[in-house]
N, C-alpha and C positions, 0 to 999 in steps of 0.2 A: 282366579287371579292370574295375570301373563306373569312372565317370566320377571324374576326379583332382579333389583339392582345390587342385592347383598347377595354373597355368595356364603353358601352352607356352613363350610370351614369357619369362615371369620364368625360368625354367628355362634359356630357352636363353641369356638375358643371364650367367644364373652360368655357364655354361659357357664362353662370351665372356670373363668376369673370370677365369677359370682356366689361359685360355693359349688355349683352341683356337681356330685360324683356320677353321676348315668344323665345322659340327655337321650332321649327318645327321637327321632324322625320326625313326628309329627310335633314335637315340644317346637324344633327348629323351624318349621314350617311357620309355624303360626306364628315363632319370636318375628321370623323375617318382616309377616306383613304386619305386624303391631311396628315394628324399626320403620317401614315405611311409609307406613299412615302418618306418624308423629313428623317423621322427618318431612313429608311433605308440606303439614301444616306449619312448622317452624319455620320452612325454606318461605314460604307463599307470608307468612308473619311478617319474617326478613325482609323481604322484596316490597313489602306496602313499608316498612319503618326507613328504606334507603329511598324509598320512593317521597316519603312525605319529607324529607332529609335535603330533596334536591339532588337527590344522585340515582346513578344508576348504577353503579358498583355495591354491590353488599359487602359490607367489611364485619369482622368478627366481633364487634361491639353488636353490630345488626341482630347475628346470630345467639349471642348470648342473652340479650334483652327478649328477641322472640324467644328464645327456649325459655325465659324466665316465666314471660305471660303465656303460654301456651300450658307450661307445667301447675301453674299456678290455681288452673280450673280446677 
């Protein structure tokens, strides 16, 4: 995988806020591209629901309905 658009720290602090006392290196690695897999497919969700909306702006309603139908599988 190239270079993430998550940076390590932030990644490892949400794992920090989730409960865990030890995060591993490679724990963070892999959160990062599971963060990005999803996030791309909610963004690309987004972008068809503002699209069929008549807009080209994504607005947070966009975001939140894609997250809904994407989590929802």
């Amino acid at each position: 995988m190239s270079e993430s658009e998550f940076g390590s720290a932030g990644v490892f602090r949400i794992l920090k806020k989730a409960g865990a006392e030890r995060v591993g290196d490679d724990a963070v690695v892999e959160f990062k591209f599971v963060l990005e897999e999803l996030g791309l497919k909610i963004g690309q969700k987004a972008v068809e629901l503002a699209s069929h909306a008549g807009r080209r702006t994504v607005k947070a309603a966009d975001i939140k309905l894609a997250a809904k139908t994407i989590l929802e599988k």
